[in-house]
C-alpha positions as CSV (number, residue, x, y, z in Angstrom):
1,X,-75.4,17.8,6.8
2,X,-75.1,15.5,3.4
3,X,-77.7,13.7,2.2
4,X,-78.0,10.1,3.1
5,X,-75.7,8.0,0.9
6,X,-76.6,4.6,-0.3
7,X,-74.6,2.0,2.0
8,X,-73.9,-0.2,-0.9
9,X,-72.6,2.6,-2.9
10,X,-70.6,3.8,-0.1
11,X,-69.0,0.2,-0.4
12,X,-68.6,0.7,-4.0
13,X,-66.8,3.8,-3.9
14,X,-64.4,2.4,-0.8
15,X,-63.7,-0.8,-3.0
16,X,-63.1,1.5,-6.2
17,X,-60.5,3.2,-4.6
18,X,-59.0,0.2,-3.0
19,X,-58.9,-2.0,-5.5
20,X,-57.3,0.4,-8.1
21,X,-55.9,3.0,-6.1
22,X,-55.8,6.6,-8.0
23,X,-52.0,8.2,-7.8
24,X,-50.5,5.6,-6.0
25,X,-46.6,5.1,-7.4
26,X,-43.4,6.3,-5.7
27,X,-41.8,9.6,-6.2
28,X,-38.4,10.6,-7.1
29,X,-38.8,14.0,-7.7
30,X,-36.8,16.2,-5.5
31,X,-39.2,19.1,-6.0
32,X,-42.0,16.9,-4.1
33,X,-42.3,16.9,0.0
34,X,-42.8,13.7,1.6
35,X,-43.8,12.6,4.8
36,X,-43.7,8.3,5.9
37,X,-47.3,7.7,8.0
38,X,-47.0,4.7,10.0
39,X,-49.5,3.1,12.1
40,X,-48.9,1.3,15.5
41,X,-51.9,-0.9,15.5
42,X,-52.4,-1.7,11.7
43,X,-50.9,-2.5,8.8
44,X,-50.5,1.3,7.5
45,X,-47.5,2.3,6.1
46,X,-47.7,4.8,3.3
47,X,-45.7,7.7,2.1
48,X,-47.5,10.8,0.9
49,X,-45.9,12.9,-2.0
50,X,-47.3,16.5,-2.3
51,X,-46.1,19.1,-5.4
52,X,-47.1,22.3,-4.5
53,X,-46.2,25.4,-7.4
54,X,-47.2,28.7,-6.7
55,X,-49.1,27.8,-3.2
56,X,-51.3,24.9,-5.6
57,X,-50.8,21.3,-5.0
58,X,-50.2,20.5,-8.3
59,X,-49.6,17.1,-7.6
60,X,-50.4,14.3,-5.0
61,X,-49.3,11.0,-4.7
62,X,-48.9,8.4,-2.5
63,X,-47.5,4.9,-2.0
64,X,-47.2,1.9,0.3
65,X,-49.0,-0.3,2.5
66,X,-52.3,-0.1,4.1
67,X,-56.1,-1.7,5.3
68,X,-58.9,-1.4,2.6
69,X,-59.8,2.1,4.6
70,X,-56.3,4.0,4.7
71,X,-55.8,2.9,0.8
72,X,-59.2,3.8,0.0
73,X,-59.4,7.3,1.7
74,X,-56.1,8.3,0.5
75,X,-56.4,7.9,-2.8
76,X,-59.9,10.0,-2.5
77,X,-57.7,12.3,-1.4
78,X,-54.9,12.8,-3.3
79,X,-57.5,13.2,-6.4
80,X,-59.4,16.1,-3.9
81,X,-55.9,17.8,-3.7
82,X,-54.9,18.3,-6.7
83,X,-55.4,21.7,-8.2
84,X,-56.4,23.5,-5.1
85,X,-54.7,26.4,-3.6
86,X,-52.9,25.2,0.0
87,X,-55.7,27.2,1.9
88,X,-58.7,25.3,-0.4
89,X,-56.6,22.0,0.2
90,X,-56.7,22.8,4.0
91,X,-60.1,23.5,3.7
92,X,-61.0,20.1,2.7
93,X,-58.9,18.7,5.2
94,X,-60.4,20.0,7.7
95,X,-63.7,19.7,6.6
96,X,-62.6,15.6,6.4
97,X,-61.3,15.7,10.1
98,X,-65.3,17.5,11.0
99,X,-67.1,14.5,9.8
100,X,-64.8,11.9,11.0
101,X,-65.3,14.2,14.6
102,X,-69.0,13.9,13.8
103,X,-69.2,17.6,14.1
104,X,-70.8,20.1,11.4
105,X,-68.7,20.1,8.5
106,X,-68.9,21.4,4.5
107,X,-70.2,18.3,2.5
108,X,-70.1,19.7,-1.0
109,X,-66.1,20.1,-0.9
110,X,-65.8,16.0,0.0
111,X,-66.9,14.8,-3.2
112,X,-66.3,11.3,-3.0
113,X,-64.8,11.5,0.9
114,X,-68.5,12.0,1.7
115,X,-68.4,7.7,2.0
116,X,-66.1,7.8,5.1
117,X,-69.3,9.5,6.9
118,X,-69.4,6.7,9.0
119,X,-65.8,5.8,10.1
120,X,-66.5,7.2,13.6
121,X,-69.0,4.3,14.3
122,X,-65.7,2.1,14.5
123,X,-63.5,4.0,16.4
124,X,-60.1,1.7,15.9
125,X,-60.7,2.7,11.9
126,X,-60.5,6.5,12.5
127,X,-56.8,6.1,12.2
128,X,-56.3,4.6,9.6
129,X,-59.2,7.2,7.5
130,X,-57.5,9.7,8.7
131,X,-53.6,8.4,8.0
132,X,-53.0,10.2,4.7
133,X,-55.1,12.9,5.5
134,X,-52.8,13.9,8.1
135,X,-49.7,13.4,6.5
136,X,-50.8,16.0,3.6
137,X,-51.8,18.4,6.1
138,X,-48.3,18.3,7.9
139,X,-46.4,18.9,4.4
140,X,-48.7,21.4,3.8
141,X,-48.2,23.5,7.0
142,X,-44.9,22.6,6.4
143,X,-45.0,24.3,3.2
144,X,-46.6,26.9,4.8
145,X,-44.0,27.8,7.1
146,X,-41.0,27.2,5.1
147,X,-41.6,29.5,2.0
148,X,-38.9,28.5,-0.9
């Protein structure tokens, strides 16, 4: 389990990536998947852009509307993404879903998705952590199983 992270620090990070989200702009790249991620109970609204070269995510990008959380998490992960090969970029992913679960996970491939630790305390805000999360993990299985 990761070491105990400074609550004020965890804000920090969440407002960091809120307040100037990292690869957040819209795509109009035909060589990008894309996948829409609504929400039924919040705000969320965000489309998720993945590049993906030679079974790498080479690029991932996202844009749209969403609560302080959603924003936050996804731009932590569209910076994890990038440059990892689809199985490492699963591997995060489903390291992300473990903690959320509050099950044993892999802390030292979260980097900065580490401040989420907590999500599961408020159960109505696991959705929106987890919005782009899943919406990457969809384009790449979708990748996975249609091979250009």
């Amino acid at each position: 389990m990761p070491t105990l992270i400074d609550p004020a620090l965890m804000r920090q990070i969440i407002m960091s990536h809120y307040e100037k989200p990292r690869n957040k702009r819209v795509v109009d790249d035909p060589r990008y998947l894309s996948i829409r991620m609504n929400s039924d109970s919040c705000i969320d609204d965000i489309t998720i852009y993945l590049l993906i070269e030679n079974e790498v995510v080479t690029d991932c990008a996202w844009n749209g509307v969403g609560c302080t959380i959603s924003s936050a998490s996804t731009s932590v992960m569209s910076e994890l993404l990038i440059g990892k090969s689809l199985g490492q970029a699963l591997y995060v992913i489903k390291q992300y879903e473990l903690m959320l679960d509050e099950k044993p996970f892999d802390d030292e491939v979260l980097d900065e998705a580490i401040v989420f630790i907590n999500t599961s305390k408020q159960p109505s805000r696991l959705k929106c952590a987890s919005i782009g999360w899943r919406g990457a993990k969809t384009l790449i299985n979708r990748k996975g199983d249609n091979p250009k």
